[in-house]
Structure formats: structure tokens, C-alpha cells
C-alpha positions in Angstrom: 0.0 0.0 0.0 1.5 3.3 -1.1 1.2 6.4 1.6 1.1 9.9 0.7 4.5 12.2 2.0 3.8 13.4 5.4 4.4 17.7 5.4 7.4 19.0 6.7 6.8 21.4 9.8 6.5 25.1 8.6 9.9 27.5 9.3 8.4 29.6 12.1 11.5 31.7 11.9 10.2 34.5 10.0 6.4 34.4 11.0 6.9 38.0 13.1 8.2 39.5 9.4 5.5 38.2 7.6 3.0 39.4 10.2 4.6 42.9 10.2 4.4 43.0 6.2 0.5 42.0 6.5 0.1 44.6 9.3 1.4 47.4 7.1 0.1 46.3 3.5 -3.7 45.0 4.7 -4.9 48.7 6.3 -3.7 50.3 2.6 -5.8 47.7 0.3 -8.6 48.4 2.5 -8.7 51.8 2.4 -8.1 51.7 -1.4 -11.2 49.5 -1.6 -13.3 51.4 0.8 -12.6 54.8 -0.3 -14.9 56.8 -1.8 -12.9 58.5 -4.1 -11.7 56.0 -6.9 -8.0 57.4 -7.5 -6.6 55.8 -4.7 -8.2 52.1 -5.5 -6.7 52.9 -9.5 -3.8 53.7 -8.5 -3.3 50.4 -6.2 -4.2 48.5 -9.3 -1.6 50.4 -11.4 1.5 50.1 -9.4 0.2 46.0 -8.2 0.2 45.8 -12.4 3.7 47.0 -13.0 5.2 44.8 -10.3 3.6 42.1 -11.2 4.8 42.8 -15.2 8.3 43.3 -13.8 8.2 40.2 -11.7 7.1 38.2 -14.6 9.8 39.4 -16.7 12.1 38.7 -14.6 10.9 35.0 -14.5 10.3 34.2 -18.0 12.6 36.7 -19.6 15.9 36.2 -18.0 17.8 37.2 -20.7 15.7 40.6 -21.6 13.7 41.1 -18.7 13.5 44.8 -18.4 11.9 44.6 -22.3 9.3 42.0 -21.7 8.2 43.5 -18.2 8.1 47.3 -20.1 5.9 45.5 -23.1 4.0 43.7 -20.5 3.4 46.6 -18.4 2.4 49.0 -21.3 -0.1 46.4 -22.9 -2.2 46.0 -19.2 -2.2 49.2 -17.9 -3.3 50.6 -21.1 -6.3 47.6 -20.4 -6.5 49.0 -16.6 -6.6 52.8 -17.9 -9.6 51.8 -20.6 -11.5 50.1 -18.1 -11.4 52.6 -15.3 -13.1 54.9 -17.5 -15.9 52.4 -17.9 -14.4 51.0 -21.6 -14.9 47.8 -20.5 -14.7 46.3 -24.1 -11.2 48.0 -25.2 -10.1 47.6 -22.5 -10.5 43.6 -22.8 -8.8 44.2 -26.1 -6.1 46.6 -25.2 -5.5 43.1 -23.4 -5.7 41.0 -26.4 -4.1 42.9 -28.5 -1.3 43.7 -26.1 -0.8 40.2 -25.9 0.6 39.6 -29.0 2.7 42.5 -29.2 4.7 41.5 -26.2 5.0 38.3 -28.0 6.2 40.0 -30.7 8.5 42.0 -28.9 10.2 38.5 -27.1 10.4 37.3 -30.5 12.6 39.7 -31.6 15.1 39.4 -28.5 15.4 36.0 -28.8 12.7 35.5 -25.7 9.7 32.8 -25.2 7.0 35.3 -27.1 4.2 32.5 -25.7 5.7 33.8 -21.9 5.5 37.3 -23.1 1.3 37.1 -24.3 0.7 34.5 -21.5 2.2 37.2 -19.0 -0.4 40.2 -20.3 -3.3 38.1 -19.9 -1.9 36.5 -16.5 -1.6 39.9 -15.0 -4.1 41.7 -17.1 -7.5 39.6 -16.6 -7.2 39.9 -13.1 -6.3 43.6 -12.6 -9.5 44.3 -15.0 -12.1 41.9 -13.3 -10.9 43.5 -9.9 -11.5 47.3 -11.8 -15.0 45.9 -13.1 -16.1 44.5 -9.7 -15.6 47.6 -7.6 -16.8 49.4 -10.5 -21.1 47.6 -9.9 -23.6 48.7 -7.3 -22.4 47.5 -3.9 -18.8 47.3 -5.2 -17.1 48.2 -2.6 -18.6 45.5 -0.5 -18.0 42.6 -2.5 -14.2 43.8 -3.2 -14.1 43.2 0.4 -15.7 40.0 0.1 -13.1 38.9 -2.4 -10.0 39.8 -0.1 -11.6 38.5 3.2 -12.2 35.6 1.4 -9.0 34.9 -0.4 -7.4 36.0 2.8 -9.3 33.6 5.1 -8.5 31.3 2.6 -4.9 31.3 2.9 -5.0 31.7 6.8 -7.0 28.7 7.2 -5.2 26.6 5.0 -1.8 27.8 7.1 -3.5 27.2 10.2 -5.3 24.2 9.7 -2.2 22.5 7.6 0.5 23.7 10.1 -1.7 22.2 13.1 -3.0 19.2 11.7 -0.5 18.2 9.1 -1.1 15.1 7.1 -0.6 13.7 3.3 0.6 16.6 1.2 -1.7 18.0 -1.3 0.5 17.7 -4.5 4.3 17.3 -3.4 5.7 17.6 -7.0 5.2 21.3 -6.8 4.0 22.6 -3.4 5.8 19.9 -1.1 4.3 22.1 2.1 0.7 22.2 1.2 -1.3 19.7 3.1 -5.2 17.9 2.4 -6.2 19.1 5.9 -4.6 22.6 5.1 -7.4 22.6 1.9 -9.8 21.3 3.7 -9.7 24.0 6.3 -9.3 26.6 3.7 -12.5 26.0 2.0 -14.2 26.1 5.5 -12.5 29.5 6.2 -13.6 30.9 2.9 -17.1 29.6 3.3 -17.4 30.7 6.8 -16.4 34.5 6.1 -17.9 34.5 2.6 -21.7 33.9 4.4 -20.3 36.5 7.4 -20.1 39.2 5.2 -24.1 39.4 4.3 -24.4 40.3 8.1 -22.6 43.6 7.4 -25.4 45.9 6.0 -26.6 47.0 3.5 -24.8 44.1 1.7 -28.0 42.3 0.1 -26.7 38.9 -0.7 -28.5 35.7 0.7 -25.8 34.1 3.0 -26.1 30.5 1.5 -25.2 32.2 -1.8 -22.2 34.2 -0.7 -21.0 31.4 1.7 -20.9 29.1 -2.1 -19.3 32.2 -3.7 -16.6 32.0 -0.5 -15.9 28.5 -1.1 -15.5 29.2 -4.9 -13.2 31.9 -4.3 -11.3 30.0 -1.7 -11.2 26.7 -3.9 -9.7 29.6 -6.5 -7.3 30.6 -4.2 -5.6 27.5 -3.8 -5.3 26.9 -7.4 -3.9 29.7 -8.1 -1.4 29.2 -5.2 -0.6 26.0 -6.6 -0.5 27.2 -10.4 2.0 29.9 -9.2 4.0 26.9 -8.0 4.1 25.3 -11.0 4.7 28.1 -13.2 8.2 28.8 -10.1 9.3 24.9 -10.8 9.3 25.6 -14.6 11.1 28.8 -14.3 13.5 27.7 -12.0 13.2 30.2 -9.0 12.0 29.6 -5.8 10.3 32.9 -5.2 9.1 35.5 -7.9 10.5 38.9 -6.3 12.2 39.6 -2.5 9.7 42.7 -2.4 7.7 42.0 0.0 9.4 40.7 3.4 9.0 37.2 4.7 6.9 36.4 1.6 8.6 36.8 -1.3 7.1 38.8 -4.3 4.1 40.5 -5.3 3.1 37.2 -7.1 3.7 35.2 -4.4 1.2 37.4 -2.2 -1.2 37.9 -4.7 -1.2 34.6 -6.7 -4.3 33.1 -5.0 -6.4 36.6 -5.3 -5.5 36.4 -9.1 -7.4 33.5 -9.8 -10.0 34.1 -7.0 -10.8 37.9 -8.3 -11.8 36.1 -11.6 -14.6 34.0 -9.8 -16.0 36.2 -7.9 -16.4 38.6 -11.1 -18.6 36.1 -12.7 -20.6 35.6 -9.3 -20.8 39.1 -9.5 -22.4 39.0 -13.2 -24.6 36.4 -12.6 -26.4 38.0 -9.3 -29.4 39.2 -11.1 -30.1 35.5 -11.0 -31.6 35.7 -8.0 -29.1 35.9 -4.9 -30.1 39.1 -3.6 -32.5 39.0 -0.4 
């Protein structure tokens, strides 16, 4: 009979730098959300977009990074611009089109122009989604929703897998993530998704918003663990050092990437009857 890999036990050594990060980052993507004025929430998007470009570059693009992250960069903020003015539709295909002139661009200095296009739309769909969600009625609230979620998501999964441990989740390319540590991750994100209808005047039934929770959490982990796979093809065992005790941008953000997406279509779909 074949056993899964047991997890090894979590480095504890720089838990106080990654708190300290969170403490600092968290109160500035809330006030960006909560805002009233939309500047500050744009321009959040903006710089996350750049870093993100650069970071990619610098993983796909080792020999030309600074080109691919400036052609990546261009192509989604250009997207991000479009659709903060309510151009929805060019910006989608200031995406697109974007896409395959970065791959051009990597063509021409010898780089993986696949990489190049794959990294607009990587950074791009999400940034635009998150633009589009805060941009509907209620948006602010279910921006929140999205990062309470995805955050709940990646706390639970720590907690739960760091205290109960187990058979790993997929050892090829996350050897730290555990079953019980997904487990408890969906619970989190379920449990905080249905919280939030308690906060009025969010009108969202709480069975709805605790499946949209789960989604987003279930999300989250994939794109945590997509992150990782994309790392082990690179070669590189973090995208960026920006941010302290986790890594890069990417690394933080990987899971709200894929998470932001879902909770977009939730979003478009609500008229189907989810609100009280």
C-alpha cells in the first residue's frame, strides 16, 4: 500500500516579518477599496500591475527582462486605464491585443514570445475583473468580500495545515501544502464569505455568498498552486524579495488572481436571484 508524503513542519522563523508585512500592506488595500474617491483604488491596481509585469519578466525573460516587463506593463495598464473609464470592451482588447505585441517584442530578443502574451493576460484579466467588480452597485462590499475571502482562505489553510498536518496536497510542486490545510481553507472561505451578508446594507443571501466564499477559496488555492508550477518551470523559488517574509508580489497575490476572476462572474450572474 503506497502512503502519501507526510508535510514537513512550517519554518516559524520569519512568522513576526510576515506578520509585520500584513500589518502594514492590509490597512492600505482596505482603504483603497473602501474609499470613496476611486483614485486611490486605480492607482493600487496600477503600481500591483507594474510589479507584477516586472516580476514576470524577470521569471520568463531572464535574458531581456526589463523589455518584456516594459511590453507587459504597457499592454495592461493601457487595459486597466480603458476600463477605469468604464471601456470595458477595449479595454478587454487593449488586453488581447497587447498580448501579441509583447510576443512579438520577445520574438525579436530572442525570448519565449508565448511567456511574453501568456504574462499580459496573466496579470491583465485579473487587474480588470478587480476594476470591473468595484466598478457595480455594492462594489465596494464585494471587493471586500473577495479579499476576506482569499485572505481567510490562505489563513486557514496555514493554520489548519501547520496544526493538523497530514498527506501533502500535491508534493511535485508545493511539497508544504497539506489535504487538511485545503480542507480547512474552504471552510474559512465559506465561513467569512456567508459573514459578510451580516454587514449591511450588503444584500446577498448568506447560503449564496458562503458558495461564492468556497468558490473563491477553492480559487485561491489553485492559483497558489498554479504559481507553483509556473516557479518549478522557471527555476526560481520565489518570484520577487519585495515584499518581506513572503517573497514577491506574485507570491502574495497569486491566489487573489485566480480568486478575483470568480468572484467577477458571481458578480455578473447575481441578477439570478441571490439578492435578499
Amino acid at each position: 500500500m503506497t502512503f502519501l508524503p507526510q508535510a514537513k513542519r512550517f519554518d516559524w522563523s520569519n512568522l513576526w516579518i510576515r506578520v509585520a508585512s500584513a500589518a502594514v500592506l492590509v490597512p492600505a488595500v482596505l482603504w483603497a477599496v473602501w474609499t470613496e474617491a476611486s483614485w486611490p483604488f486605480l492607482l493600487m491596481v496600477s503600481i500591483a500591475a507594474a510589479l507584477l509585469a516586472i516580476e514576470w519578466g524577470g521569471m520568463s525573460a531572464p535574458r531581456a527582462p526589463a523589455r518584456v516587463s516594459a511590453a507587459i506593463t504597457v499592454a495592461v495598464l493601457c487595459g486597466v486605464f480603458l476600463a477605469h473609464d468604464g471601456q470595458f470592451p477595449l479595454g478587454w482588447a487593449a488586453v488581447g491585443v497587447g498580448a501579441l505585441l509583447a510576443a512579438l517584442i520577445a520574438r525579436g530578443i530572442s525570448e519565449h514570445p508565448a511567456d511574453a502574451a501568456f504574462g499580459v493576460v496573466y496579470v491583465g484579466a485579473p487587474c480588470l475583473c478587480l476594476i470591473w467588480v468595484r466598478s457595480t452597485p455594492q462594489g465596494q462590499w464585494w471587493t471586500l468580500m473577495l479579499f476576506a475571502v482569499t485572505w481567510a482562505a490562505d489563513i486557514a489553510a496555514f493554520g489548519v495545515g501547520n496544526a493538523l498536518k497530514g498527506p501533502k496536497l500535491w508534493p511535485r510542486f508545493s511539497p508544504n501544502k497539506t489535504w487538511s490545510g485545503f480542507v480547512g481553507g474552504l471552510i474559512g472561505a465559506f465561513a467569512v464569505g456567508a459573514l459578510m451578508t451580516f454587514a449591511p446594507p450588503f444584500r446577498l443571501n448568506p447560503v449564496a455568498a458562503g458558495v461564492i466564499g468556497l468558490l473563491g477559496g477553492l480559487a485561491t488555492m489553485a492559483g497558489d498552486l498554479w504559481e507553483s508550477m509556473l516557479k518549478r518551470r522557471f527555476g526560481v523559488k520565489d518570484s520577487g524579495d519585495l515584499i518581506p517574509g513572503h517573497g514577491g508580489l506574485l507570491d502574495r497575490v497569486d491566489g487573489l488572481m485566480f480568486a478575483v476572476v470568480v468572484v467577477a462572474a458571481a458578480r455578473l450572474v447575481n441578477h439570478l436571484g441571490w439578492d435578499h
